[in-house]
C-alpha positions in Angstrom: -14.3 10.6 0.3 -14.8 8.1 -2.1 -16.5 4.3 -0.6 -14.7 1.5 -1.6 -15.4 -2.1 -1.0 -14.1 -2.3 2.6 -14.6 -6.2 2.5 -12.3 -6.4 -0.9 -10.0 -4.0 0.6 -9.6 -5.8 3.7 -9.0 -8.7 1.4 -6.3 -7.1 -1.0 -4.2 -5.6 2.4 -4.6 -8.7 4.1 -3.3 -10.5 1.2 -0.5 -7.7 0.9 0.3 -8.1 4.4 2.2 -11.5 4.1 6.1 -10.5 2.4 6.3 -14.7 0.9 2.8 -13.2 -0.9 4.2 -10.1 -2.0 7.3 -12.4 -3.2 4.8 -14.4 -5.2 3.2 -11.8 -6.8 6.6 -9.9 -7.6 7.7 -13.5 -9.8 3.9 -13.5 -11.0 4.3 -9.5 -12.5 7.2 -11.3 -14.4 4.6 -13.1 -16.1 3.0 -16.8 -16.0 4.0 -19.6 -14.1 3.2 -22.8 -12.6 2.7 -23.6 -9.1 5.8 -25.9 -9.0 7.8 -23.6 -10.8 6.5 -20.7 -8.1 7.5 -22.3 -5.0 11.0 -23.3 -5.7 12.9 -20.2 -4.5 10.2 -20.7 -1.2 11.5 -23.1 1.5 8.0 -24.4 2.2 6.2 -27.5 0.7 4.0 -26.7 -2.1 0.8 -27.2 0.2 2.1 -24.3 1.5 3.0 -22.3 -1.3 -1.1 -23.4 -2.1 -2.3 -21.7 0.6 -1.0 -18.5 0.0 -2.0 -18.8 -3.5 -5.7 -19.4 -2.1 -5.6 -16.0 0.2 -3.9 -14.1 -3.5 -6.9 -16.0 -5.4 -9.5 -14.7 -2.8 -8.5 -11.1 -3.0 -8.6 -11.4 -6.5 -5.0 -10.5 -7.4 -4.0 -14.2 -8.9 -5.7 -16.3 -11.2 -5.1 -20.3 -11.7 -5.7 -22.5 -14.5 -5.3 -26.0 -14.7 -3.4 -27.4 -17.9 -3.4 -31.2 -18.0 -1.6 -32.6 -14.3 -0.2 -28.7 -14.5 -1.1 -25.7 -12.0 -0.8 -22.4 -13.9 -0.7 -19.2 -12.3 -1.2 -15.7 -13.2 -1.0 -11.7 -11.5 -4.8 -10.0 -12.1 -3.7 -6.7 -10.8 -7.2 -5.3 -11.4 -7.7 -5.4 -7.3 -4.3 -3.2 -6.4 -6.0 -0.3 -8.5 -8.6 0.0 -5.7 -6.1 -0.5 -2.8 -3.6 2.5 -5.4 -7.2 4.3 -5.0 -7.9 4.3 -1.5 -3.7 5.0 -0.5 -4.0 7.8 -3.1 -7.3 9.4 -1.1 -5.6 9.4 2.0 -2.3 10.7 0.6 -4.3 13.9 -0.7 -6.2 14.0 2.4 -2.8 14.0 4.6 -1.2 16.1 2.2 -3.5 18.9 2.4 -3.5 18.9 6.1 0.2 19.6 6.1 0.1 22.1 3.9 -2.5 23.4 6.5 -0.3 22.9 9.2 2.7 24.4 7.0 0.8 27.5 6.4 -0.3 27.9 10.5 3.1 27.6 11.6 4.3 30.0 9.0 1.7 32.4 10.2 2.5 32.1 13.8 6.3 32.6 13.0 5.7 35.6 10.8 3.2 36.8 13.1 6.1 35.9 16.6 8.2 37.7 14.3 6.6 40.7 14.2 5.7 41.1 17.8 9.5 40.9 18.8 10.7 43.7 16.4 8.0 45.5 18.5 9.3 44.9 21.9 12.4 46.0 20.2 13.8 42.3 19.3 12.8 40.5 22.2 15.8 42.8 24.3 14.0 44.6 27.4 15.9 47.2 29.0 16.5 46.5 32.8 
């Protein structure tokens, strides 16, 4: 399996983790925005709304600039295509051990199958 950054990851999920984050970067894949103009569908104070923007600026996902007295924000979605990475490793990985476990039980039907045409369908004569 592929290593990935398990401290960036950690970072990235835990920054996922929070739905008023995930809300924030949803209005941020819309394109840019300022702070203010972020948190006023939030019912929290903009310190707040800061915070969360600190844990998305610390896993990378949201980049601030300051224009004059103004806040601007912006979605760097750079860090999701490790976290699409590692969920796409484990979904082959799972995957293929399904199709294992498909192809076991279709065995052991087929194979259940078999032995009761022998005993003449399962039916035993008494």
């Amino acid at each position: 399996m592929v290593k990935y950054q398990s401290d960036s990851l950690n970072e990235i999920f835990g920054a996922l983790a929070d739905p008023t984050r995930r809300a924030i970067l949803a209005r941020l894949a819309l394109g840019e925005i300022t702070v203010g103009e972020l948190a006023e569908p939030f019912e929290m104070s903009l310190p707040a709304v800061s915070k969360h923007l600190n844990v998305l600026e610390a896993a990378g996902l949201v980049q601030r600039e300051k224009q004059g007295r103004l806040r601007r924000c912006q979605l760097d979605g750079r860090p999701l295509e490790a976290a699409a990475g590692w969920i796409e490793e484990y979904r082959r990985f799972w995957e293929a051990q399904l199709d294992s476990l498909a192809r076991y039980l279709d065995q052991t039907q087929t194979q259940q199958s078999k032995e009761g045409k022998k005993d003449g369908g399962g039916k035993r004569d008494r």
